[in-house]
N, CA, C and O atoms as a GROMACS GRO file, in nm:
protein
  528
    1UNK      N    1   0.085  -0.118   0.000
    1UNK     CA    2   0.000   0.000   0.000
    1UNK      C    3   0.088   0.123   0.000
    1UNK      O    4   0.182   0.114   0.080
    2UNK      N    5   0.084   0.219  -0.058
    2UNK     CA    6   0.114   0.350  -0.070
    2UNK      C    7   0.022   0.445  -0.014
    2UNK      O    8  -0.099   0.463  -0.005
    3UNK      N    9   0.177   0.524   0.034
    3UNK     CA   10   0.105   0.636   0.147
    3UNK      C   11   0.127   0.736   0.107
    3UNK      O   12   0.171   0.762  -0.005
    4UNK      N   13   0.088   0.844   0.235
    4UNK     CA   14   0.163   1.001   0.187
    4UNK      C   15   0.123   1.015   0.340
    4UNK      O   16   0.061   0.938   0.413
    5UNK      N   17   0.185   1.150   0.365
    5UNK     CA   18   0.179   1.201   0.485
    5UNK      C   19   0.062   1.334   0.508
    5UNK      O   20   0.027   1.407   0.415
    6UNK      N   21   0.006   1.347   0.664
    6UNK     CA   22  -0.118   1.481   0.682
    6UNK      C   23  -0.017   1.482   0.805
    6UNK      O   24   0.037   1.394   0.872
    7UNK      N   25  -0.016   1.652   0.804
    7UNK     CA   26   0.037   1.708   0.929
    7UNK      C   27   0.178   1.645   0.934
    7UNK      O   28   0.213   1.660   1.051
    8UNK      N   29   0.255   1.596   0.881
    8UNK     CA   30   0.420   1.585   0.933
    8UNK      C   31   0.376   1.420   1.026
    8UNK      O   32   0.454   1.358   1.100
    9UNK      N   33   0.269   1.390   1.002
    9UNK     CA   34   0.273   1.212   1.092
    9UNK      C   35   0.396   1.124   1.020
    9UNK      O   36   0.513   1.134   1.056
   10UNK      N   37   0.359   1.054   0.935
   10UNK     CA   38   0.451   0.956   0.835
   10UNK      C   39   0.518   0.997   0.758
   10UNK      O   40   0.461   1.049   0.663
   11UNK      N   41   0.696   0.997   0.757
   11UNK     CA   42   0.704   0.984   0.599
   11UNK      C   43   0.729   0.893   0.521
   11UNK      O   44   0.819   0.818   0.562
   12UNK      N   45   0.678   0.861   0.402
   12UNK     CA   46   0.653   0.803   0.298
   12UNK      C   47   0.741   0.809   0.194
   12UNK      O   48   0.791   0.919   0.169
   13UNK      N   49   0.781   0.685   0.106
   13UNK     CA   50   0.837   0.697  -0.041
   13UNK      C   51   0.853   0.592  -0.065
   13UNK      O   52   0.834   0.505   0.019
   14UNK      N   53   0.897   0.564  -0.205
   14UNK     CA   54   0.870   0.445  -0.264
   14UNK      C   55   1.023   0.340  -0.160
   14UNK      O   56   1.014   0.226  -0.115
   15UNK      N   57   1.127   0.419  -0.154
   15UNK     CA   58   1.247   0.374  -0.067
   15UNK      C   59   1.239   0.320   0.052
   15UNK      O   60   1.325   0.252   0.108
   16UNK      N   61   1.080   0.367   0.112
   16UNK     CA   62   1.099   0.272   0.248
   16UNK      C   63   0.973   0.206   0.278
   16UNK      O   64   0.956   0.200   0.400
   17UNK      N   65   0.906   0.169   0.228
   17UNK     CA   66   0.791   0.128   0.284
   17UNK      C   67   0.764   0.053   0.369
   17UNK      O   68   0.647   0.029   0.399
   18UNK      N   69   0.884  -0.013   0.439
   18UNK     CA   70   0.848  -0.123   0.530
   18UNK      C   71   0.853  -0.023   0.689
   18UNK      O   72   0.773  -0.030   0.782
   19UNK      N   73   0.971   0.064   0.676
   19UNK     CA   74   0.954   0.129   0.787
   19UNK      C   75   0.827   0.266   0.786
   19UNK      O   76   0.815   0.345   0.880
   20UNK      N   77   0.752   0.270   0.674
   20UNK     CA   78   0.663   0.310   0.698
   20UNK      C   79   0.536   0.252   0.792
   20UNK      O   80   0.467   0.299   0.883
   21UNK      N   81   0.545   0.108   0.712
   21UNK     CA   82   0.442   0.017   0.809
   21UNK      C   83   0.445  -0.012   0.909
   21UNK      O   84   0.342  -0.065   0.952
   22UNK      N   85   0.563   0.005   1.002
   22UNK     CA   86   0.643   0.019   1.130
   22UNK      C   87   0.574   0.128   1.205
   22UNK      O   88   0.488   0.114   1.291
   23UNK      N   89   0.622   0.236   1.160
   23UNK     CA   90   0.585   0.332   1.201
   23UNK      C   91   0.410   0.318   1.209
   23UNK      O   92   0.349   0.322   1.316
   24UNK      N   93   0.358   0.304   1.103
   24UNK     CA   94   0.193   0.284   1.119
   24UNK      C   95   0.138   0.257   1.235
   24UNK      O   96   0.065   0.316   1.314
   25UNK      N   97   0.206   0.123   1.226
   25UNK     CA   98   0.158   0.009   1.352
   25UNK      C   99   0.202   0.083   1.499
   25UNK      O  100   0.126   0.139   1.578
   26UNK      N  101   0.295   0.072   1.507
   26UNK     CA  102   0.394   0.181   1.635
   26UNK      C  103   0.270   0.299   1.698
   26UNK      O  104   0.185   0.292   1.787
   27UNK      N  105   0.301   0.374   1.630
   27UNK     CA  106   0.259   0.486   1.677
   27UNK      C  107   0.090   0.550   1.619
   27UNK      O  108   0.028   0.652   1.649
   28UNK      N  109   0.062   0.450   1.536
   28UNK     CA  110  -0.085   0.519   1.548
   28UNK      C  111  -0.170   0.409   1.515
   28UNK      O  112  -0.142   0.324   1.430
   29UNK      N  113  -0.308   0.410   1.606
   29UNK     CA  114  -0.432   0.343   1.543
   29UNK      C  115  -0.521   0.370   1.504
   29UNK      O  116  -0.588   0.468   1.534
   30UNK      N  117  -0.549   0.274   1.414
   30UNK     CA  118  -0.670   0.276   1.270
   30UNK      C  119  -0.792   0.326   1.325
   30UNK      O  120  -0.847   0.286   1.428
   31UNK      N  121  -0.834   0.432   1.235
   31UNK     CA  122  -0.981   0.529   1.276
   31UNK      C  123  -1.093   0.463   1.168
   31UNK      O  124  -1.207   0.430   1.200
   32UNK      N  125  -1.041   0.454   1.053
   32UNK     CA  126  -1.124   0.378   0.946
   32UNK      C  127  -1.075   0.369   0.828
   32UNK      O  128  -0.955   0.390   0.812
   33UNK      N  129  -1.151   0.339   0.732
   33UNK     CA  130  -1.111   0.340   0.573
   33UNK      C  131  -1.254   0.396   0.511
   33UNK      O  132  -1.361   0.374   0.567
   34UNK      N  133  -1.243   0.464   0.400
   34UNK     CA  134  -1.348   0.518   0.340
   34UNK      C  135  -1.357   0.420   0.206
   34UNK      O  136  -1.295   0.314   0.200
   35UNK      N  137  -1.457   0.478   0.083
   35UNK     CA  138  -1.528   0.351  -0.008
   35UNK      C  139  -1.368   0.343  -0.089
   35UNK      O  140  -1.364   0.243  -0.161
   36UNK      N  141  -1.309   0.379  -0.092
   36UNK     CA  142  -1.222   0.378  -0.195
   36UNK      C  143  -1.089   0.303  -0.152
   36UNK      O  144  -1.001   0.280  -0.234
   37UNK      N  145  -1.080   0.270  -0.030
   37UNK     CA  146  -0.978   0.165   0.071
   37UNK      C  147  -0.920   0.244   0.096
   37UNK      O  148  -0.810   0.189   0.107
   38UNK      N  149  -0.897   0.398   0.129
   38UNK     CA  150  -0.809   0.472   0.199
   38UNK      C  151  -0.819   0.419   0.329
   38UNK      O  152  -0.920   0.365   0.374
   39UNK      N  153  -0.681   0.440   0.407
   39UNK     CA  154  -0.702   0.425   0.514
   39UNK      C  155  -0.677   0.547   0.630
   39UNK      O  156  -0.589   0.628   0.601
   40UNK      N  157  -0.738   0.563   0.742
   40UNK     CA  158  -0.731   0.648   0.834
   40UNK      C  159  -0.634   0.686   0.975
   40UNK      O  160  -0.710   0.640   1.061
   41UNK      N  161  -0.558   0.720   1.025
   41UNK     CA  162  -0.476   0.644   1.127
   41UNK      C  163  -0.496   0.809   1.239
   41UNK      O  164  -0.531   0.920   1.200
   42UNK      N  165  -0.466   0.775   1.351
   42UNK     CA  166  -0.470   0.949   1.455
   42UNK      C  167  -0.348   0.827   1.530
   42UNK      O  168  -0.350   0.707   1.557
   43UNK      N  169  -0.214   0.980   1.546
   43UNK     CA  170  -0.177   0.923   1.626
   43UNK      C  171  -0.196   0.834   1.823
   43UNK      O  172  -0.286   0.870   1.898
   44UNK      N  173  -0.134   0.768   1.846
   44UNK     CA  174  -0.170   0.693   1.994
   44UNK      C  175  -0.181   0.794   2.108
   44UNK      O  176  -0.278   0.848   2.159
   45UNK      N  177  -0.055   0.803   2.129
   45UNK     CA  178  -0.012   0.924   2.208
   45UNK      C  179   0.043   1.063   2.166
   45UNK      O  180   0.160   1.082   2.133
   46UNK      N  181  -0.063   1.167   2.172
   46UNK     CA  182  -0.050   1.312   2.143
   46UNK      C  183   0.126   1.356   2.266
   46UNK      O  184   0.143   1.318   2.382
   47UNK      N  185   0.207   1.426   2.194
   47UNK     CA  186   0.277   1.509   2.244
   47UNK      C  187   0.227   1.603   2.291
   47UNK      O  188   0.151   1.686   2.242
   48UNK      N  189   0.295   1.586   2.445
   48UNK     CA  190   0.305   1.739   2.538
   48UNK      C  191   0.246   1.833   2.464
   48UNK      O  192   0.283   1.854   2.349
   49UNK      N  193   0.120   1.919   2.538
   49UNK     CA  194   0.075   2.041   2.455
   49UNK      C  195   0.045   2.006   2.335
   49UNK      O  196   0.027   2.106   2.265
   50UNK      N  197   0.033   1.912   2.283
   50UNK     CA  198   0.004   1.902   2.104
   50UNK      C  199  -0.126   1.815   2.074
   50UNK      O  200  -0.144   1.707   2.131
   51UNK      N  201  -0.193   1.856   2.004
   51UNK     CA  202  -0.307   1.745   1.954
   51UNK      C  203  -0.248   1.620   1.874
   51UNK      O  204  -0.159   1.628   1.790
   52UNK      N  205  -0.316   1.496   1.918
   52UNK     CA  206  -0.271   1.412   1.813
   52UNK      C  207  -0.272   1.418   1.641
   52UNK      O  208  -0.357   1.462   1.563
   53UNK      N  209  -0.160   1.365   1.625
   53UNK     CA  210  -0.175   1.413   1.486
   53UNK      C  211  -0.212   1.282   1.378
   53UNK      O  212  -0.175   1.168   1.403
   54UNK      N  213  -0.283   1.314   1.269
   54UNK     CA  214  -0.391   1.224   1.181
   54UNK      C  215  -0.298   1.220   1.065
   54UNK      O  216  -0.209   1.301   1.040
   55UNK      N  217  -0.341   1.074   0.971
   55UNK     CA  218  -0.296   1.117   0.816
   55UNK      C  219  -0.390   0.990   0.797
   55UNK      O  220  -0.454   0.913   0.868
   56UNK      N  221  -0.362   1.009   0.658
   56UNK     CA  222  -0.436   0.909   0.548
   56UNK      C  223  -0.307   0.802   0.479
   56UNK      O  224  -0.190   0.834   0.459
   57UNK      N  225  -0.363   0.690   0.457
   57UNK     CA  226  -0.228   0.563   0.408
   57UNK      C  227  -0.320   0.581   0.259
   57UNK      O  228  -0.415   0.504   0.243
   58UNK      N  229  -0.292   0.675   0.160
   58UNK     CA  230  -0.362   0.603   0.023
   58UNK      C  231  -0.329   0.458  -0.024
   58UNK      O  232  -0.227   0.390  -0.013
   59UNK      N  233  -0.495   0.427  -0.102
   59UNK     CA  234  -0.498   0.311  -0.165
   59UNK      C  235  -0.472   0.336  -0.310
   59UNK      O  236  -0.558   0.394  -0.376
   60UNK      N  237  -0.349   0.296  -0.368
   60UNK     CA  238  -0.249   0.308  -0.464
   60UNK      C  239  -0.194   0.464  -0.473
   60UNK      O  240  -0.150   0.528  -0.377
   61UNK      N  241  -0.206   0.510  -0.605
   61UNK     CA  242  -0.121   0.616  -0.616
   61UNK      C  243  -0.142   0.742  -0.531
   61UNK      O  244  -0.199   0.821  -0.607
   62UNK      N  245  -0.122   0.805  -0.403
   62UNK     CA  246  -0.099   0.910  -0.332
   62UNK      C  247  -0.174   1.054  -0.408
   62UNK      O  248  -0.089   1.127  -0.459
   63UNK      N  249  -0.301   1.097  -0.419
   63UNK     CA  250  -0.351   1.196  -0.457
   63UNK      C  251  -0.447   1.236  -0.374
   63UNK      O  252  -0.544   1.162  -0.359
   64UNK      N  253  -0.438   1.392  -0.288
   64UNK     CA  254  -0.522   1.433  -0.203
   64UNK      C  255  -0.640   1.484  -0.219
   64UNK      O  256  -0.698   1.551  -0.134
   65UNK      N  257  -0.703   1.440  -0.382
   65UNK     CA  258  -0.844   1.476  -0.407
   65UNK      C  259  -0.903   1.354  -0.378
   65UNK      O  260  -1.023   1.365  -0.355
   66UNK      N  261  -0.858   1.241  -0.372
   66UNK     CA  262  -0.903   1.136  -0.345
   66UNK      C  263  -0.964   1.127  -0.207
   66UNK      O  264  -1.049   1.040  -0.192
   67UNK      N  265  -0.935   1.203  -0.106
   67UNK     CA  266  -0.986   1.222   0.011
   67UNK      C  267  -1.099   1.288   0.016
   67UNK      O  268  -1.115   1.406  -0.016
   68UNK      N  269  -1.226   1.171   0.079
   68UNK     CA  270  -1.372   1.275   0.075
   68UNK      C  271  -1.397   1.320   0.200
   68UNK      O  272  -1.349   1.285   0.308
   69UNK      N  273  -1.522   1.449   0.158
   69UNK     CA  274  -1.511   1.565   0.241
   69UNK      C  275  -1.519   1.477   0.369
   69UNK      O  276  -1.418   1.467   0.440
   70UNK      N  277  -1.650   1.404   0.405
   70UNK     CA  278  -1.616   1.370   0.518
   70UNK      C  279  -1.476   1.336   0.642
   70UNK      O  280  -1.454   1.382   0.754
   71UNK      N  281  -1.397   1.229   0.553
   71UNK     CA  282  -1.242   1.225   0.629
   71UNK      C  283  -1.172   1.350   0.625
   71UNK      O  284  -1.114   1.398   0.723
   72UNK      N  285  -1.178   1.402   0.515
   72UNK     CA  286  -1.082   1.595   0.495
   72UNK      C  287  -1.149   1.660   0.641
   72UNK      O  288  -1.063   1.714   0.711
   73UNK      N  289  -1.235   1.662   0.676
   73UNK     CA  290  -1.312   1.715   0.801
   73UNK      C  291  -1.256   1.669   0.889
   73UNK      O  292  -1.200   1.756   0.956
   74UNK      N  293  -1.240   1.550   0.932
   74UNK     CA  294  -1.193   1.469   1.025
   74UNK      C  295  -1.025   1.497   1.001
   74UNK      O  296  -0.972   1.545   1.101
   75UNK      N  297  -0.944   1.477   0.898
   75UNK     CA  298  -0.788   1.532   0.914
   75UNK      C  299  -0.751   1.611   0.949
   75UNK      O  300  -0.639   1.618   0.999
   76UNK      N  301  -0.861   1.741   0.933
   76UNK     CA  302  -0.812   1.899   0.979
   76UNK      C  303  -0.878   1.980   1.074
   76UNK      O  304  -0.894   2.101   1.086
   77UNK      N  305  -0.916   1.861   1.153
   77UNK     CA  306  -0.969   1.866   1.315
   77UNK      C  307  -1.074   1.952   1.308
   77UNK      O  308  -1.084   2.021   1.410
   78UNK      N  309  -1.173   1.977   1.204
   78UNK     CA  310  -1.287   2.041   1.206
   78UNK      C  311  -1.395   1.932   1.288
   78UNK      O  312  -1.467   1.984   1.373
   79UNK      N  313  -1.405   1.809   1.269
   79UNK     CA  314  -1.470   1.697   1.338
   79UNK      C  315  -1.362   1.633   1.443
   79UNK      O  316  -1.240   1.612   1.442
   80UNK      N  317  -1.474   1.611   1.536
   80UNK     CA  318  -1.390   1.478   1.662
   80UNK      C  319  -1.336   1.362   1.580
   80UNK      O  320  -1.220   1.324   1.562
   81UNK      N  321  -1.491   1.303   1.519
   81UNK     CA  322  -1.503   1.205   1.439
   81UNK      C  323  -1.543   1.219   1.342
   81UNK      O  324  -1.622   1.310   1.317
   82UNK      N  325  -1.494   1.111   1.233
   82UNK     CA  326  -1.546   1.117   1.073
   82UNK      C  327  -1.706   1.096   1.037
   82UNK      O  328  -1.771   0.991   1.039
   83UNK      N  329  -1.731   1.176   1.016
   83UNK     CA  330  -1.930   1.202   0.952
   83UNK      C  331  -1.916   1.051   0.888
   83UNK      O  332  -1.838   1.010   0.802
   84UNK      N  333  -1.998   0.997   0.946
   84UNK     CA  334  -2.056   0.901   0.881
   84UNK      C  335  -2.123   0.895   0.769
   84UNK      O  336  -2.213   0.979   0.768
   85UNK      N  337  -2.116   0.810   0.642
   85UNK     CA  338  -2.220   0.820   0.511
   85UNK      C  339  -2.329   0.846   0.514
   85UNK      O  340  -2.385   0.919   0.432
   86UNK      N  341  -2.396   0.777   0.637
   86UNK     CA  342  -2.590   0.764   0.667
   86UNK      C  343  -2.586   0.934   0.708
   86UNK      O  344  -2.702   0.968   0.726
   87UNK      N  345  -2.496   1.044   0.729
   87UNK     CA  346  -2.543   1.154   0.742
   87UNK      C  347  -2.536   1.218   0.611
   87UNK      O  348  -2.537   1.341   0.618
   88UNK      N  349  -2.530   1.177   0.512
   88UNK     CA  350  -2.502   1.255   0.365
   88UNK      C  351  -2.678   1.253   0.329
   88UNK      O  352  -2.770   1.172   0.348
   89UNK      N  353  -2.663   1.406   0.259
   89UNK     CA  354  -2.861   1.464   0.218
   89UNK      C  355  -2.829   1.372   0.104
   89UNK      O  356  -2.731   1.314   0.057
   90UNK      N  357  -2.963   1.385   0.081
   90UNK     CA  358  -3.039   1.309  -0.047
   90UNK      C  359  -2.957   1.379  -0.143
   90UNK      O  360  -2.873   1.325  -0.214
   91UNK      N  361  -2.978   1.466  -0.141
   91UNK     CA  362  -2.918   1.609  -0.240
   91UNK      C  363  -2.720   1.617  -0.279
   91UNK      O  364  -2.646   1.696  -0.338
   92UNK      N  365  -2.708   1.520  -0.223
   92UNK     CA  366  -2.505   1.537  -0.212
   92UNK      C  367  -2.497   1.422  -0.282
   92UNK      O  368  -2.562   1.322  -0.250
   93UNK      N  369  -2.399   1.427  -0.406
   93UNK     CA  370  -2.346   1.322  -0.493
   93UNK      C  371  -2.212   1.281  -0.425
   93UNK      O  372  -2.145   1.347  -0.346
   94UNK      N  373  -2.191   1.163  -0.472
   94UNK     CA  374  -2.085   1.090  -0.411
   94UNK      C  375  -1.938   1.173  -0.464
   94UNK      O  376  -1.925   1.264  -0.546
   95UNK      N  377  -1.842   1.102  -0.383
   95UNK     CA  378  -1.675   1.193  -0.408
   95UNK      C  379  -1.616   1.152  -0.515
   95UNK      O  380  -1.591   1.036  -0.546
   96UNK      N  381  -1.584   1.285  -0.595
   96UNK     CA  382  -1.533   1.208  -0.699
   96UNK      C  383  -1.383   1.293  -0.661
   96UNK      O  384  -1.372   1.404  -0.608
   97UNK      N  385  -1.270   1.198  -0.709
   97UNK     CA  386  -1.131   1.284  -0.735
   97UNK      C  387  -1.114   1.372  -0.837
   97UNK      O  388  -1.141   1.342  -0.953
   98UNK      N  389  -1.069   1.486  -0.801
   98UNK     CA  390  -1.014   1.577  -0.933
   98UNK      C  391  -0.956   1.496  -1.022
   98UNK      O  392  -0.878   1.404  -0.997
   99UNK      N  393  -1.000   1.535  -1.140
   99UNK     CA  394  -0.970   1.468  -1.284
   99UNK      C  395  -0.864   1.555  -1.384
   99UNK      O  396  -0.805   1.522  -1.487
  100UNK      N  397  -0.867   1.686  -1.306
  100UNK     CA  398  -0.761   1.816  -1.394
  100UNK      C  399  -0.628   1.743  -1.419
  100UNK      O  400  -0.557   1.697  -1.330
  101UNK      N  401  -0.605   1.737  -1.542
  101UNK     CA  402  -0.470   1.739  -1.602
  101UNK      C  403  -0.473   1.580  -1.647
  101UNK      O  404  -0.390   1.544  -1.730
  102UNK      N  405  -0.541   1.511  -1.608
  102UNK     CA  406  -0.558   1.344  -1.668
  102UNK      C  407  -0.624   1.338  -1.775
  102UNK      O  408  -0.686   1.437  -1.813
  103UNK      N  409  -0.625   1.206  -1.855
  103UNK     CA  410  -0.724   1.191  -1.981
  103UNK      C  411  -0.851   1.143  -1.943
  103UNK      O  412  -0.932   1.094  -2.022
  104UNK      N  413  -0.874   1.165  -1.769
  104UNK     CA  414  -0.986   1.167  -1.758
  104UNK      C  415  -1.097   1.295  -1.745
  104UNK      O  416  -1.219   1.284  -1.763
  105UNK      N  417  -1.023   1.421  -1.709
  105UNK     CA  418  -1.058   1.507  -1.735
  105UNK      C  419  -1.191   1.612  -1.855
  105UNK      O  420  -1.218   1.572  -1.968
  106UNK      N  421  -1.238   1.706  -1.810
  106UNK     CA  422  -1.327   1.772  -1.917
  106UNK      C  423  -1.286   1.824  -1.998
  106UNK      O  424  -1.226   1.930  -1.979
  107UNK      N  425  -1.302   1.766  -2.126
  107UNK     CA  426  -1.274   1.825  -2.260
  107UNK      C  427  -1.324   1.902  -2.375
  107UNK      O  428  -1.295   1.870  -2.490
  108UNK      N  429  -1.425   2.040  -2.339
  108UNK     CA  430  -1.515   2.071  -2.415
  108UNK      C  431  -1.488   2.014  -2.564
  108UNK      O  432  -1.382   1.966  -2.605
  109UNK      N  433  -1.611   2.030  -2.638
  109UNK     CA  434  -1.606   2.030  -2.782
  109UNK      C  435  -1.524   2.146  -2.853
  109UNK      O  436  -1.552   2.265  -2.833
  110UNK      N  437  -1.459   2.121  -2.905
  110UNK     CA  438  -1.331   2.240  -2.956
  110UNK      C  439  -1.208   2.233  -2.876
  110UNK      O  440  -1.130   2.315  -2.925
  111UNK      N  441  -1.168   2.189  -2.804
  111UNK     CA  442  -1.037   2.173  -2.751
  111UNK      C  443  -0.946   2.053  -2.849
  111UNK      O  444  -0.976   1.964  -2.929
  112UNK      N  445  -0.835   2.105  -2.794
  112UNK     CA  446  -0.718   2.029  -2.892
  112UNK      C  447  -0.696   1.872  -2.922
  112UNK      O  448  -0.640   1.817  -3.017
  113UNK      N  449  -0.760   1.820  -2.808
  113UNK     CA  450  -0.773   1.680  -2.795
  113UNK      C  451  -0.872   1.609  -2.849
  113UNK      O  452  -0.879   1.487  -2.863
  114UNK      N  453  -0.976   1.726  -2.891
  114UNK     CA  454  -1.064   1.624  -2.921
  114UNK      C  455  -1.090   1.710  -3.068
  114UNK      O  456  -1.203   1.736  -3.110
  115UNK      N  457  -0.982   1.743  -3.128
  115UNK     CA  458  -1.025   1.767  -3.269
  115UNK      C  459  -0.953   1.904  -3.286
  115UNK      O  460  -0.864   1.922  -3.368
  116UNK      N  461  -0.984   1.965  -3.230
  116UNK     CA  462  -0.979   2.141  -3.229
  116UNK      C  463  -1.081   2.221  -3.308
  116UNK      O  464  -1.067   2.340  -3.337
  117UNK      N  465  -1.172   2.156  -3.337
  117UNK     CA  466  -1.263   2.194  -3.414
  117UNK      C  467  -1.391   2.249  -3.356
  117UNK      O  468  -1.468   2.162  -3.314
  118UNK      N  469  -1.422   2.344  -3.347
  118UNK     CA  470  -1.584   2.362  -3.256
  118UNK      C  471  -1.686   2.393  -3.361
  118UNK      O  472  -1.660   2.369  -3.479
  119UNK      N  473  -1.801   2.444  -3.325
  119UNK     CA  474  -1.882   2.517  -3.417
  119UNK      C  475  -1.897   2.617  -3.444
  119UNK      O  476  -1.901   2.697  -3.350
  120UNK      N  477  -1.914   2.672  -3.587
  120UNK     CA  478  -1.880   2.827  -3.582
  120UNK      C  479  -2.008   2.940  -3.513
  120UNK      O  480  -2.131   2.927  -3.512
  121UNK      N  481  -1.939   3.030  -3.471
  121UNK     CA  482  -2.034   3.109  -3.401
  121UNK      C  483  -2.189   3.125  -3.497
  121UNK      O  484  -2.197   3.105  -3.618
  122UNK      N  485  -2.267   3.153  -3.434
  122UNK     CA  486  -2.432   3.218  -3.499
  122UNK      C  487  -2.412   3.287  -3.515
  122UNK      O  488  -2.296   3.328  -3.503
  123UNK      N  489  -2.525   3.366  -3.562
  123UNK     CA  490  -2.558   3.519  -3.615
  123UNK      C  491  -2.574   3.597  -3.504
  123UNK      O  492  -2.567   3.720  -3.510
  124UNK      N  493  -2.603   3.510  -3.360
  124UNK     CA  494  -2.668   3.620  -3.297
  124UNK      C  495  -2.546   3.707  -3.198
  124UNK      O  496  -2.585   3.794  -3.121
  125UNK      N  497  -2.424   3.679  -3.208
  125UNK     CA  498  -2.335   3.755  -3.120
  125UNK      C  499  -2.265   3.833  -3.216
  125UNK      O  500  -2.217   3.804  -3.325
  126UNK      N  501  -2.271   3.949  -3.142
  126UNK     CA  502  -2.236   4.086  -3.192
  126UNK      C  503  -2.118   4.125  -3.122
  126UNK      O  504  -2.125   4.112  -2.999
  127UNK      N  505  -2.014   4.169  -3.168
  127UNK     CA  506  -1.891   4.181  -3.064
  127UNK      C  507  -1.920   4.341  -3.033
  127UNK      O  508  -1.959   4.433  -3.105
  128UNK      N  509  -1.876   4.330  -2.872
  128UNK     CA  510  -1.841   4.492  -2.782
  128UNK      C  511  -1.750   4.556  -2.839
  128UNK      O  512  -1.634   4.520  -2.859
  129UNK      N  513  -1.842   4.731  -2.888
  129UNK     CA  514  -1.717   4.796  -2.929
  129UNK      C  515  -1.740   4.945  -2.839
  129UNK      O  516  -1.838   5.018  -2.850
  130UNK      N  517  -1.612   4.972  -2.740
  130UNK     CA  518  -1.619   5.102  -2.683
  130UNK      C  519  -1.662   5.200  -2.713
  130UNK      O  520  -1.625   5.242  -2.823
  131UNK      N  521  -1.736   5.265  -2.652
  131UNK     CA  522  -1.812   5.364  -2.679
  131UNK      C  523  -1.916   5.375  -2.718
  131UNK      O  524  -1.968   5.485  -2.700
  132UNK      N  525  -2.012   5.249  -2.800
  132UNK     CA  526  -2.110   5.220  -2.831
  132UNK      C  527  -2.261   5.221  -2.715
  132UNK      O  528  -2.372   5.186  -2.757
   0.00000   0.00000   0.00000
């Protein structure tokens, strides 16, 4: 599993991962995992004067849009605890990760990728001229 670090808890890289999992186990326990197998960790024991500190273990490649609002709430100590799903309105669509800069991304009609070709303007726009 691949991680990344919240607040300075873990560090992470492809060079150590075993003493990452060390560290995991050591010093912090599991709060949860959300739909996507992230996992959750708060450290055990908070330092003198300090709040315990939280991070996320991503499930594969390390991207912090992948974190939904609920846990983001819970990492940056706005919540005790992570909002549970059964509190999401009817009205709230599920988390999606930022897609900017991937080929999964939005590609209007006329952009470079998908042709460069758009449709030519109508009749009905008139261009702004000062003073008019």
């Amino acid at each position: 599993m691949n991680g990344a670090c919240v607040n300075g808890a873990v560090a992470t890289g492809a060079g150590s991962p075993a003493g990452v999992f060390v560290s995991r186990e050591k010093r912090g326990r599991p709060v949860g995992t959300d739909e996507a197998g992230n996992a959750y960790y708060e450290e055990k024991r908070a330092r003198t004067g300090q709040r315990a500190r939280r991070w996320v273990m991503y499930k594969g490649e390390p991207e912090a849009t992948k974190v939904p609002p609920e846990w983001h709430a819970w990492l940056h100590y706005t919540t005790d605890e992570p909002i549970p799903l059964s509190a999401r309105k009817f009205w709230q669509k599920p988390h999606q990760q930022n897609l900017t800069g991937t080929a999964g991304s939005y590609r209007p009609p006329g952009h470079d990728y998908q042709g460069g070709h758009r449709s030519p303007a109508t009749g009905d726009y008139e261009s702004w001229t000062p003073g008019s």
